[in-house]
Backbone bond lengths (Angstrom), bond angles and torsions (degrees), N, CA, C in turn:
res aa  C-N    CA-C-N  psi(-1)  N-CA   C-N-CA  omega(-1)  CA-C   N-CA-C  phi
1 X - - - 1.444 - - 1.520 112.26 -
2 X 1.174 114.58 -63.91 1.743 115.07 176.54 1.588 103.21 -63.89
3 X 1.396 91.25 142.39 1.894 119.64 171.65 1.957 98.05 72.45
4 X 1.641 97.11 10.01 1.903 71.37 164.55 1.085 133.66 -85.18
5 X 1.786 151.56 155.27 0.487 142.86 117.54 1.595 135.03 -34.21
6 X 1.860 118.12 111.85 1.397 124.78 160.99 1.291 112.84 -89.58
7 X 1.699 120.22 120.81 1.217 119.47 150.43 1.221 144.03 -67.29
8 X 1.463 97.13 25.88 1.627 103.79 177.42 1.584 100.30 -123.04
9 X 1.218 100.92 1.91 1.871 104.78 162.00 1.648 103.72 -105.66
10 X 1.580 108.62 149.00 1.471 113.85 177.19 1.362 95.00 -71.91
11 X 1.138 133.42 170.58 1.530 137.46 -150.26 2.078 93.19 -170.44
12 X 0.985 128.93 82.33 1.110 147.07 -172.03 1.700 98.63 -87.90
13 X 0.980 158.07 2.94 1.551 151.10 122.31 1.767 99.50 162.14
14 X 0.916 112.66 -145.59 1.451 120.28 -165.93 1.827 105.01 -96.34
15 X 1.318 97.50 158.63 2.370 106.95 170.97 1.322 80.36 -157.93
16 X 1.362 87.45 177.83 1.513 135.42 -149.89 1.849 90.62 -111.97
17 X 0.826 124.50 88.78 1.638 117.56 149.49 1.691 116.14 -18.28
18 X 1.669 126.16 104.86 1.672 100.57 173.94 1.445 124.95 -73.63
19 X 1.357 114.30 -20.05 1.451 101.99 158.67 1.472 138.97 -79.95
20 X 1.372 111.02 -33.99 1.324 108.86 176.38 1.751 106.48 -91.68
21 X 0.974 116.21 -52.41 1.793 123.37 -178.24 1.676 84.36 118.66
22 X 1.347 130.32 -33.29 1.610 98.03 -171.50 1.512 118.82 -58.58
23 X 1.741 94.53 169.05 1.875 102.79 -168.01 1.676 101.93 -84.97
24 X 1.313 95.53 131.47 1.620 98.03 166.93 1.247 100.60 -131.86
25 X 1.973 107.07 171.68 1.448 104.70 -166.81 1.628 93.35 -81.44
26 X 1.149 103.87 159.55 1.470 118.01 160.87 1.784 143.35 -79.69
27 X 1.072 103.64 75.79 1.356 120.85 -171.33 1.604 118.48 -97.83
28 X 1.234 113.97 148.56 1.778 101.71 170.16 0.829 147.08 -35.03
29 X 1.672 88.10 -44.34 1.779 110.99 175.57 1.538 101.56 -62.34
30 X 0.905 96.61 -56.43 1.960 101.28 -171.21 1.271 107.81 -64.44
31 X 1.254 117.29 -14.60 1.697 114.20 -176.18 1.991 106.58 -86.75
32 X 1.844 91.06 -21.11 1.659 87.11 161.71 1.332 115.43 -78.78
33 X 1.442 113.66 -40.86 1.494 117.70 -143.84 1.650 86.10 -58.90
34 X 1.506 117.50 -43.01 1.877 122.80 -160.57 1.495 70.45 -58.52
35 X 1.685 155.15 -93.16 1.290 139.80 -81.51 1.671 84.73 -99.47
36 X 1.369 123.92 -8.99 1.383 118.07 -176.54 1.834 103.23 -88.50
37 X 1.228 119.82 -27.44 1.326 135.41 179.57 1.059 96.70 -61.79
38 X 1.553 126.89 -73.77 1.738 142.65 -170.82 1.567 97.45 -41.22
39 X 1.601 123.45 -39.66 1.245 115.07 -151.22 1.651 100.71 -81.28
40 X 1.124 103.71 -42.87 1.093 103.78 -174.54 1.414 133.57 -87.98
41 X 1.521 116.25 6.44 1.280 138.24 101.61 1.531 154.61 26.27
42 X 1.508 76.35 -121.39 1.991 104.91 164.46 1.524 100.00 -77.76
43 X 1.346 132.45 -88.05 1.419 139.10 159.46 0.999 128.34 -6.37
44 X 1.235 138.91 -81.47 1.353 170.31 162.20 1.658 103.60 -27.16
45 X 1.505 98.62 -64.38 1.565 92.81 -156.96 1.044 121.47 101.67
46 X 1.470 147.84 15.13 1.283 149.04 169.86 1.032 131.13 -102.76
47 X 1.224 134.97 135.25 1.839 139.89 -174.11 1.836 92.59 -67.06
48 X 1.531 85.90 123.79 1.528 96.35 146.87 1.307 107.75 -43.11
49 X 1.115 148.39 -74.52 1.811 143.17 -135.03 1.363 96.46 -80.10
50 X 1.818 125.99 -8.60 1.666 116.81 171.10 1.627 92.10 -102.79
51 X 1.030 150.01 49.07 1.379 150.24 144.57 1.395 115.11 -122.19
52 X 1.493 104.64 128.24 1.155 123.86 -177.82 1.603 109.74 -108.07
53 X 1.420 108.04 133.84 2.006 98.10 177.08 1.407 91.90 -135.76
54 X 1.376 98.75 168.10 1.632 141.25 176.08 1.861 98.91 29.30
55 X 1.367 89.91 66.81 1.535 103.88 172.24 1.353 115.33 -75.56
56 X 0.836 138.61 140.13 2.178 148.45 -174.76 1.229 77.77 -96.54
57 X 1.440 121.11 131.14 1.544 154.63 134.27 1.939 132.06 -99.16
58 X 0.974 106.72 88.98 1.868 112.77 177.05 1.564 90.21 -60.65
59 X 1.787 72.92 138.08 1.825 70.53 -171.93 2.014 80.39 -142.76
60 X 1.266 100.30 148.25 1.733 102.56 -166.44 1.207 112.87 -121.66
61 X 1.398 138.95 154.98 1.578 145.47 174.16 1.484 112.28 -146.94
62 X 0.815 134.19 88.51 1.694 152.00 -161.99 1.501 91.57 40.63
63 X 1.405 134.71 -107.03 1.694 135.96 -159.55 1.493 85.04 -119.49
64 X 1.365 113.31 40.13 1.769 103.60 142.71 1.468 131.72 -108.40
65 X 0.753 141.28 142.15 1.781 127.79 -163.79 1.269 97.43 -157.67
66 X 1.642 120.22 129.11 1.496 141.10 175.35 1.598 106.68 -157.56
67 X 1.414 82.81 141.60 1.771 97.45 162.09 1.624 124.22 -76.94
68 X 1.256 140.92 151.41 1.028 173.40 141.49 1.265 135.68 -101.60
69 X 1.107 127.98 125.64 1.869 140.07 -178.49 1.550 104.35 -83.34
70 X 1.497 120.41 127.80 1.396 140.34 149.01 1.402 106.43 -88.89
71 X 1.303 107.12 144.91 1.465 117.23 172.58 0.883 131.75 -100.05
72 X 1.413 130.58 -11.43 1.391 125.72 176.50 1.688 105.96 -159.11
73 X 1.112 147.73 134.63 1.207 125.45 150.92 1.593 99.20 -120.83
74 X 1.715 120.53 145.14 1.199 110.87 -171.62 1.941 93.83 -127.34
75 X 1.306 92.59 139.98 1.577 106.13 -177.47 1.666 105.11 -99.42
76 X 1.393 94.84 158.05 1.642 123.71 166.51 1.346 122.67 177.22
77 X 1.538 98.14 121.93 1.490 121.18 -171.43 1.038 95.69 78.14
78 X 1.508 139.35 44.02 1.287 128.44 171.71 1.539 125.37 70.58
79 X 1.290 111.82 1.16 1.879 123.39 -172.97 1.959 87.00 -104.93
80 X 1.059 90.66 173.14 1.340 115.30 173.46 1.266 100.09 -104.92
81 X 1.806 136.55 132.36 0.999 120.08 -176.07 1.623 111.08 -141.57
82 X 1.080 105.05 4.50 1.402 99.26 168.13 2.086 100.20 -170.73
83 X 0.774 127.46 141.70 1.192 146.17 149.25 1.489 148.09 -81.46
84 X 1.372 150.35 131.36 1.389 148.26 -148.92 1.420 116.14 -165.27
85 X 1.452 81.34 98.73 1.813 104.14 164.51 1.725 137.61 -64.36
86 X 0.977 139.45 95.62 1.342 136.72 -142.88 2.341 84.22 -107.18
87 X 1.269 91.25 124.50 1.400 89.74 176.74 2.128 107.13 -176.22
88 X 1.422 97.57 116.15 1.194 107.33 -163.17 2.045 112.19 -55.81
89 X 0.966 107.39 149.58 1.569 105.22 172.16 1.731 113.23 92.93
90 X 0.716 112.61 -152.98 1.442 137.78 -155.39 1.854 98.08 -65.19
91 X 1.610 105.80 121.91 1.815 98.29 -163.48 2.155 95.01 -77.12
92 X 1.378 101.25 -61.47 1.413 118.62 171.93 1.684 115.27 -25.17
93 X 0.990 131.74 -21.49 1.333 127.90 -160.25 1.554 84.14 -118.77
94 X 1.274 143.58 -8.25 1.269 148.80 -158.81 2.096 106.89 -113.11
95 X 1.080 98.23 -24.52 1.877 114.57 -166.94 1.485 91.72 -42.94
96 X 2.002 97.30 -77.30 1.281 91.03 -169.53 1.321 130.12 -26.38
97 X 1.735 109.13 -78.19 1.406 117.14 -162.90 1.459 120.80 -71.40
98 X 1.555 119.06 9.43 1.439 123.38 155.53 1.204 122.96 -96.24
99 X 1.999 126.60 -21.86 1.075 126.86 153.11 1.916 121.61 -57.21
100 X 1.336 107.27 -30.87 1.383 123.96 169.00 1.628 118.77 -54.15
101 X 1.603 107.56 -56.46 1.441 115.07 171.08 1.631 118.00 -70.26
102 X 1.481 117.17 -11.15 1.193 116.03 166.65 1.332 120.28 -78.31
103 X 1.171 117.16 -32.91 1.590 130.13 -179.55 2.071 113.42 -76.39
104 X 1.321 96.29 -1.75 1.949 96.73 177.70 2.035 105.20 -147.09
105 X 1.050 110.20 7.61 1.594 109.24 150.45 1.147 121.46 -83.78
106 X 1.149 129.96 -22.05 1.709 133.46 148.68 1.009 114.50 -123.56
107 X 1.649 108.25 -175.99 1.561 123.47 -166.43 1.426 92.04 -83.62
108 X 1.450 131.63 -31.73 1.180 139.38 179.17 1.489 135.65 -93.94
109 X 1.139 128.81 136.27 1.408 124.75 172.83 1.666 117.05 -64.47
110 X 1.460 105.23 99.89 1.393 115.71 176.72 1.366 109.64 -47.86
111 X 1.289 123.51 150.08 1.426 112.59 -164.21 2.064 99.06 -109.72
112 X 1.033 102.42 -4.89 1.764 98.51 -167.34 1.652 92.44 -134.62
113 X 1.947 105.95 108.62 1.299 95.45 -178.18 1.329 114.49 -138.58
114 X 1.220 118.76 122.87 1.623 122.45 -148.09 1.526 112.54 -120.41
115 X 1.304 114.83 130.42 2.012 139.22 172.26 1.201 93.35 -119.12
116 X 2.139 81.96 117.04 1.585 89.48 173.65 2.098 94.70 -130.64
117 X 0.935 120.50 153.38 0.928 124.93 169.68 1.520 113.82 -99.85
118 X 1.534 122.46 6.46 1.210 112.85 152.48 2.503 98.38 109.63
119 X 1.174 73.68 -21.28 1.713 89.55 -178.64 1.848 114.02 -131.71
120 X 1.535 101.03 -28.22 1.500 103.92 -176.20 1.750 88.85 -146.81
121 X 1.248 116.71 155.33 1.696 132.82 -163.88 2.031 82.02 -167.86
122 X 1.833 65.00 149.22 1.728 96.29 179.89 1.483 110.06 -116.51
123 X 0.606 173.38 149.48 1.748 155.87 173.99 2.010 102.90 -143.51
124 X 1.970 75.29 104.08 2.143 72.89 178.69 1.554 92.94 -110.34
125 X 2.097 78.43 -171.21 1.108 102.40 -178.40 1.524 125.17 -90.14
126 X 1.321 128.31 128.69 1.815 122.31 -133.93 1.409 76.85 -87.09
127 X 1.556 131.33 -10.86 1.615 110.86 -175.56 1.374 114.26 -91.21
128 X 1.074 112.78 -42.38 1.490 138.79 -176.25 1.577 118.24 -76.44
129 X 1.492 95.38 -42.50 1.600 87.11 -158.46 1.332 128.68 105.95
130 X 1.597 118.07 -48.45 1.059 129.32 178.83 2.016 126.54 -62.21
131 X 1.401 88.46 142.07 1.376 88.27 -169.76 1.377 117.95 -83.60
132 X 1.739 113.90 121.10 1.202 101.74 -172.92 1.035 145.54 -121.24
133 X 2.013 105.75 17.34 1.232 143.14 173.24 1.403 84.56 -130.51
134 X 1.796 99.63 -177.65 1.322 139.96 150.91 1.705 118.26 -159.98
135 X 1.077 108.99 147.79 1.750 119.66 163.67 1.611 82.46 108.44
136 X 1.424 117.44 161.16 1.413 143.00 169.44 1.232 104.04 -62.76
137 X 1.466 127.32 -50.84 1.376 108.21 -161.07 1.529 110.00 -81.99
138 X 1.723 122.90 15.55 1.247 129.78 163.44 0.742 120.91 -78.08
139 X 1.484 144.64 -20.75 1.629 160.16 168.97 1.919 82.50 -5.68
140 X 1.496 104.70 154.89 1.317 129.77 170.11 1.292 116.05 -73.32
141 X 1.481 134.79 116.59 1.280 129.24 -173.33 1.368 133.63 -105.23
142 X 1.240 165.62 123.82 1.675 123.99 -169.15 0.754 148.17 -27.51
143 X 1.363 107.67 -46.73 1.582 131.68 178.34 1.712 110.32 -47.03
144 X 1.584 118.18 -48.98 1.473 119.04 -172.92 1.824 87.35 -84.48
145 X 1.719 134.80 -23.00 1.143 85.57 175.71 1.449 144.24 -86.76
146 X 1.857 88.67 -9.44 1.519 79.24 175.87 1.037 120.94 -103.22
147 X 1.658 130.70 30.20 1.475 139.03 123.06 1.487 127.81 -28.32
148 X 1.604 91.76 -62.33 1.362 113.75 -174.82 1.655 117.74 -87.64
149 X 1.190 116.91 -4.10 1.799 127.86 -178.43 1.632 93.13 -32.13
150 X 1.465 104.75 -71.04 1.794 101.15 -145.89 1.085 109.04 -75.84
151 X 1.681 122.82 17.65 1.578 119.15 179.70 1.531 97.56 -115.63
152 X 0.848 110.32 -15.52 1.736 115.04 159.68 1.415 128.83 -48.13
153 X 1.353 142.47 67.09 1.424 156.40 178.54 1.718 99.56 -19.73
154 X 1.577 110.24 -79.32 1.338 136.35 -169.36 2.249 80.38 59.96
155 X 0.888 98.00 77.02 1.483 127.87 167.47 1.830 111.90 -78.94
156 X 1.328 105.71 122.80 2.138 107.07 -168.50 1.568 83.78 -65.15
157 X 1.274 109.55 148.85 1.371 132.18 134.19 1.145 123.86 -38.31
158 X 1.407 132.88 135.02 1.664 115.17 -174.98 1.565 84.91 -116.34
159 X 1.548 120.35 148.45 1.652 121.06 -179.84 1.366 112.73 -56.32
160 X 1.205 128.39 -39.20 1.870 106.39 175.92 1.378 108.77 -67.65
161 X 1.292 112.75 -45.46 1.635 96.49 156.32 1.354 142.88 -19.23
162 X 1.817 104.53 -71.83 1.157 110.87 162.49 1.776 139.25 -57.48
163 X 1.581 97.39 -28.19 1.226 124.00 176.70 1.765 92.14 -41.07
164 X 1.652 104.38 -91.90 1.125 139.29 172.96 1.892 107.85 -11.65
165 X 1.326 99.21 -65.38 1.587 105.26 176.55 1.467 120.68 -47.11
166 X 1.639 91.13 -59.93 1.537 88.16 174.57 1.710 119.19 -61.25
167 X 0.882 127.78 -57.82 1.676 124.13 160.15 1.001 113.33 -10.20
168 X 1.290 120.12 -54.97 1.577 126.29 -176.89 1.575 133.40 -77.64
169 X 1.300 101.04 -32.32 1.590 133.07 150.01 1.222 91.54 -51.24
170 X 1.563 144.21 -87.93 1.460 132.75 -141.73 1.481 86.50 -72.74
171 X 1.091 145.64 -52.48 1.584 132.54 -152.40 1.237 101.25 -61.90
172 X 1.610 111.62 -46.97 1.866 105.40 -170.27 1.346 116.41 -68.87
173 X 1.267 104.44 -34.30 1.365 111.73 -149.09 1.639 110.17 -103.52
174 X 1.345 101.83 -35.92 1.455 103.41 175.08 1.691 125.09 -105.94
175 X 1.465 98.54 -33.80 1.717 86.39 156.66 1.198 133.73 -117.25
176 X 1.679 104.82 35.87 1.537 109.98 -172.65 1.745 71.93 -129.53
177 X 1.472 135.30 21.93 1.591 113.07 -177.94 1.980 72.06 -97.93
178 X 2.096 76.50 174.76 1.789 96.05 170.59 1.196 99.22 -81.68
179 X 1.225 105.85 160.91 1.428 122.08 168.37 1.221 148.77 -58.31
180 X 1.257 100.38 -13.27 1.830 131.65 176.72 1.774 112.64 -105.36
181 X 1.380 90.17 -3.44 2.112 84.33 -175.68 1.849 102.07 -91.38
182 X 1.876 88.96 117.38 1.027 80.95 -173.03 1.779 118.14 -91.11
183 X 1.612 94.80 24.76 1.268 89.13 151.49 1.228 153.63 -77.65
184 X 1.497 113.84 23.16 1.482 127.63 174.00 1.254 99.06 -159.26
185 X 1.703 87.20 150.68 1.516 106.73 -147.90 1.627 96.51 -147.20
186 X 1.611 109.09 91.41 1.281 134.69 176.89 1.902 99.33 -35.56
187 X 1.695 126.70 129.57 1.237 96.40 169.95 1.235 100.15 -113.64
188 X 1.834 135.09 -15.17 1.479 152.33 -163.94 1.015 111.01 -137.74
């Protein structure tokens, strides 16, 4: 799944990953995913070495099982503290099944969980749901998190919980994706 080329994306030649430096092809999507990296960054305030990208997530639905790509998870103090979904189009139709993938990439409910379409981002609350920014240049920064650290639960997942999430993860994400994204990768 990572570093493929889809031919159903225009593919305009090779870039530079800004966090890692490896070569990936150059696509739109990827030409956001870097400007969401940069942001959070320069902007943001965060060490490259606490950002995590294009993480593989198994995501399950009774005896169905497929992979899926996360885009970012960004650390502090060693917690996972917020998360970021990179996915073109419509943010609202996207909440659910990124609040879903927040609730089974850890044992814990990430508390800062963000759909960005690359031009506009929503950034909720991983407990609630509720939206508690809007616009891109709201992205989560250091500065508010380690304001906000000790109000941060990072609360366990309980398994019907997780059950539930993942269900919802495969419905959104894997059989509500197009058919050509080869970002998911049927495994059952």
């Amino acid at each position: 799944m990572e570093n493929q080329s889809n031919s159903h994306h225009l593919v305009l030649g090779k870039l530079n990953d800004f966090l890692t430096g490896s070569v990936l092809a150059d696509t739109l999507d990827e030409r956001y995913r870097q400007k969401i990296a940069k942001s959070l960054v320069m902007d943001s305030r965060f060490e490259k070495k606490d950002i995590k990208s294009n993480i593989i997530l198994e995501v399950v639905a009774g005896h169905k099982k497929a992979a899926i790509k996360v885009d970012f998870l960004v650390k502090y103090q060693r917690k996972t503290i917020a998360m970021i979904k990179y996915a073109p189009g419509s943010l609202v139709t996207r909440r659910l099944s990124t609040l879903a993938v927040s609730r089974i990439i850890k044992p814990y409910q990430i508390p800062i969980v963000v759909v960005t379409n690359g031009e506009d981002a929503e950034t909720l609350d991983g407990n609630s749901g509720k939206v508690m920014a809007t616009g891109f240049e709201n992205l989560p920064d250091k500065e508010s998190v380690k304001e906000n650290m000790i109000s941060f639960s990072f609360k366990p997942i309980k398994k019907t919980l997780f059950d539930q999430a993942s269900r919802i993860a495969y419905a959104c994400e894997v059989d509500g994706a197009c058919p050509c994204d080869s970002d998911v990768c049927i495994i059952e």
